[in-house]
C-alpha positions in Angstrom: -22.9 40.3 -82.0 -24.6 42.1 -79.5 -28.8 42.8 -79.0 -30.8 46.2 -79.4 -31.1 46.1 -75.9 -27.9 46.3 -75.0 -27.0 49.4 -77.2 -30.6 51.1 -76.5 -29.9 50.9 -72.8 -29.9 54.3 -70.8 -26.3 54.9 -69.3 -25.1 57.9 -67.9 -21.3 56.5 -69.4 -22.3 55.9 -72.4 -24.2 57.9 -75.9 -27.6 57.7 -76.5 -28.3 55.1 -79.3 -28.5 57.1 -82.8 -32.0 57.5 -83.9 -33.0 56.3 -87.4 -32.6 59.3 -88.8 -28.8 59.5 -87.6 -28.4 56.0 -88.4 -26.2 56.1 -91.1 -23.1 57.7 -89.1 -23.5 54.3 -86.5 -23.7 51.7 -89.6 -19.8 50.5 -89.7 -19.2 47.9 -92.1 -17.7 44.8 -90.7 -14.4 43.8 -92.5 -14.3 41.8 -95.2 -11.5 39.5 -93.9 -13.5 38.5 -91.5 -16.2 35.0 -91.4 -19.2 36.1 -92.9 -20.9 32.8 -91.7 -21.6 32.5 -87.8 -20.0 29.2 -86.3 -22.8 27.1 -84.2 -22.1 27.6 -80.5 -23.7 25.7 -77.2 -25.8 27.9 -75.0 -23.4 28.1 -72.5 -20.5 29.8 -75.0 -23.5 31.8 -76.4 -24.3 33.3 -72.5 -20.3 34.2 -72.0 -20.1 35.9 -75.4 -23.3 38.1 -74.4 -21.8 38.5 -70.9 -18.6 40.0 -72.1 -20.5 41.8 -74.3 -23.3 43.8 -71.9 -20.9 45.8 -69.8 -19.0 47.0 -72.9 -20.1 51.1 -74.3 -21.2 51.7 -77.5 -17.7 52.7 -78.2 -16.5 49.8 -77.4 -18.9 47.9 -79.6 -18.1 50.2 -82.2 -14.8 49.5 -81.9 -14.9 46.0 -82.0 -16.5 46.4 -85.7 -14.1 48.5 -87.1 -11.0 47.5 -85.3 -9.5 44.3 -86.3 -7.1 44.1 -83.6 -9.5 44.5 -81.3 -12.0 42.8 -82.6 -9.3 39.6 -82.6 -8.1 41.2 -78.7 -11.7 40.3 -77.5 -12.2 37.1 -79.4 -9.1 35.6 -77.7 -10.2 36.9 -74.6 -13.3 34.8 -74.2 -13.3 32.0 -72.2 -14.8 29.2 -75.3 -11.8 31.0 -77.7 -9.4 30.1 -74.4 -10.3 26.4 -73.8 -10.1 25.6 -77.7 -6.8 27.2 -77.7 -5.7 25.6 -74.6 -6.6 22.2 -76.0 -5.1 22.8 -79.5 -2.0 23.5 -78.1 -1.9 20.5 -75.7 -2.7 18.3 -79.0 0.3 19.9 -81.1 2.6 19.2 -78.0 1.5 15.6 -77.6 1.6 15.1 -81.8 4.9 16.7 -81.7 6.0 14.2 -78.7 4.7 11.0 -80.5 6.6 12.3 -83.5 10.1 12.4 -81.6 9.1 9.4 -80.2 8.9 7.7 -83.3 11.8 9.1 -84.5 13.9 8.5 -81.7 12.4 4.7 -82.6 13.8 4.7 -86.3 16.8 3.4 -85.8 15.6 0.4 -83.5 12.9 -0.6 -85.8 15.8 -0.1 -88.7 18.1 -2.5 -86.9 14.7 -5.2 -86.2 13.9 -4.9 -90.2 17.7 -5.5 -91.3 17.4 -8.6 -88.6 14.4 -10.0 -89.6 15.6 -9.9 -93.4 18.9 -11.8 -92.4 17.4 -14.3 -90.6 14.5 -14.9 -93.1 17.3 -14.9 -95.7 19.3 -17.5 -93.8 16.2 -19.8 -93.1 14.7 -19.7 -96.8 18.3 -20.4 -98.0 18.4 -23.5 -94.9 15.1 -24.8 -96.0 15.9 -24.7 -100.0 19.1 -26.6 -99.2 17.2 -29.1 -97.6 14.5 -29.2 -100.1 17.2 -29.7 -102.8 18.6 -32.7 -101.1 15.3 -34.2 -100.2 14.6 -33.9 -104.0 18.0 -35.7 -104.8 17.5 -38.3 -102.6 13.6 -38.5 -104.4 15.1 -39.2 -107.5 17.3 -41.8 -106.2 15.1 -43.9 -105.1 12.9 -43.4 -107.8 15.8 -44.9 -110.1 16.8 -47.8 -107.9 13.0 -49.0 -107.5 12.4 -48.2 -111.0 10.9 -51.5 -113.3 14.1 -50.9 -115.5 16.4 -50.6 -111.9 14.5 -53.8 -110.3 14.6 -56.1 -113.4 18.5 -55.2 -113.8 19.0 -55.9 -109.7 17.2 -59.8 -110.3 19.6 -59.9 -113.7 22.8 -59.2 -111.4 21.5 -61.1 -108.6 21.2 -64.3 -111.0 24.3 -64.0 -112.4 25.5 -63.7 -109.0 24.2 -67.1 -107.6 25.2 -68.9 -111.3 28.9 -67.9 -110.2 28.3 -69.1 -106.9 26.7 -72.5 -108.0 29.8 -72.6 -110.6 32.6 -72.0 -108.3 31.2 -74.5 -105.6 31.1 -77.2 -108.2 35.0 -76.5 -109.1 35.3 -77.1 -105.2 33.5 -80.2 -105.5 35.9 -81.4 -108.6 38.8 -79.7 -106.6 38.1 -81.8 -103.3 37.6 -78.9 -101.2 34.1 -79.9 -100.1 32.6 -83.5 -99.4 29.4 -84.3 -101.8 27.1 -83.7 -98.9 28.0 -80.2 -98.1 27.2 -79.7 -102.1 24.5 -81.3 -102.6 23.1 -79.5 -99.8 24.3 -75.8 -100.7 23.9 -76.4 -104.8 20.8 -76.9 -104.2 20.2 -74.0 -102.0 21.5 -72.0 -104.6 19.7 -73.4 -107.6 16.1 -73.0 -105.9 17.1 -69.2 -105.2 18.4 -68.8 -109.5 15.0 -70.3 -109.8 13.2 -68.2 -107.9 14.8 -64.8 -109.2 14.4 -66.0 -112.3 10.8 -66.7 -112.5 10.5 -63.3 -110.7 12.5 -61.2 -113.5 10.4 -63.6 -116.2 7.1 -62.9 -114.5 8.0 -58.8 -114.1 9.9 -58.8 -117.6 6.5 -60.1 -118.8 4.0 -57.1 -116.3 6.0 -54.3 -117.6 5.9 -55.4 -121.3 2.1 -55.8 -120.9 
C-alpha cells in the first residue's frame, strides 16, 4: 500500500524506518479476511490513494495493517471508495423506485389482463357463432344444389305443370275458358314439361355416367 520512500523518509514526527536487522518487530501480517488480490485501479484513483497515504506516520501505516477498523475507516474515506458508494446507493434507490413503481402498476395491468381475456373471450365466442351458421347455411345449399336435390326439383316441377295442363283442360271441358285461351296456354305449358323433362332425362343420364 504505501512505497519504501514513504516510510524511509526522515521526519522529526515520526520513527526511523527499522533496519533489516530489526525487521522482524515492523513485519505485521495483513489479515486474512482481507482481499489478497489487488483490484485494477485508473491512475487517477492510484495518485489519491498514495496521496492519503504520504502524510500518514509509520504508526499510522502500521495501524492500518493490523487494525481492521481502521483499515476499513480509511478505505471509506477515499475519494474513489466515496463515488462508488455514492453511485451504488443512487442505483438501489432508483431500483427500489422502479420496483414500487411496478407494483403500484399491478393492479392496473391485473384489471387490462382480466379485460383483454373477456373481450377475446367474447369475440372468439362471436366469431365461432358466426362460423357455425355460415357452416349451416354451407351445407344447405350444398343439399338444395346437390344432383340428387336438382333432379328431384325438375321431378316436382313436371309434376307441377302436368297438374296445371290437367286442370286447364277440365276448364276447357267445364266451359270456363274459350278454345283459344287453351290452345294458347296448353301449349305453353307442354313446351315447358318438355323442356324439364329432357333436362332431368339429359342430367338423370350425366350423373349415372
Amino acid at each position: 500500500m504505501y512505497s519504501p520512500s514513504v516510510v524511509s523518509s526522515p521526519s522529526s514526527s515520526r520513527p526511523a524506518t527499522p533496519s533489516s536487522s530489526s525487521s522482524g518487530s515492523f513485519n505485521v501480517q495483513r489479515p486474512t479476511n482481507r482481499p489478497s488480490s489487488v483490484s485494477h485501479v485508473s491512475p487517477a484513483e492510484a495518485a489519491g490513494i498514495i496521496a492519503a497515504l504520504k502524510d500518514k506516520s509509520v504508526d499510522e501505516l502500521r495501524k492500518l495493517l493490523s487494525d481492521d477498523d481502521a483499515y476499513r475507516n480509511f478505505l471509506l474515506s477515499l475519494e474513489a471508495v466515496k463515488t462508488q458508494s455514492k453511485v451504488k446507493d443512487e442505483l438501489r434507490n432508483e431500483t427500489l423506485q422502479l420496483a414500487r413503481e411496478n407494483l403500484e402498476k399491478e393492479p392496473r395491468i391485473m384489471e387490462l389482463r382480466n379485460q383483454c381475456r373477456i373481450i377475446r373471450t367474447t369475440e372468439l365466442a362471436a366469431a365461432q357463432e358466426k362460423l357455425h351458421e355460415l357452416e349451416r347455411r354451407k351445407e344447405e345449399l350444398l343439399k338444395l344444389y346437390s344432383p340428387l336435390s336438382l333432379l328431384h326439383h325438375l321431378q316436382d316441377a313436371m309434376k307441377k305443370t302436368e297438374e296445371e295442363s290437367e286442370a286447364m283442360l277440365g276448364q276447357l271441358l267445364d266451359r270456363e275458358i274459350d278454345l283459344t285461351t287453351f290452345v294458347q296456354k296448353y301449349k305453353k305449358l307442354g313446351c315447358s314439361y318438355h323442356r324439364r323433362s329432357l333436362t332431368h332425362l339429359a342430367a338423370k343420364s350425366s350423373f349415372a355416367a
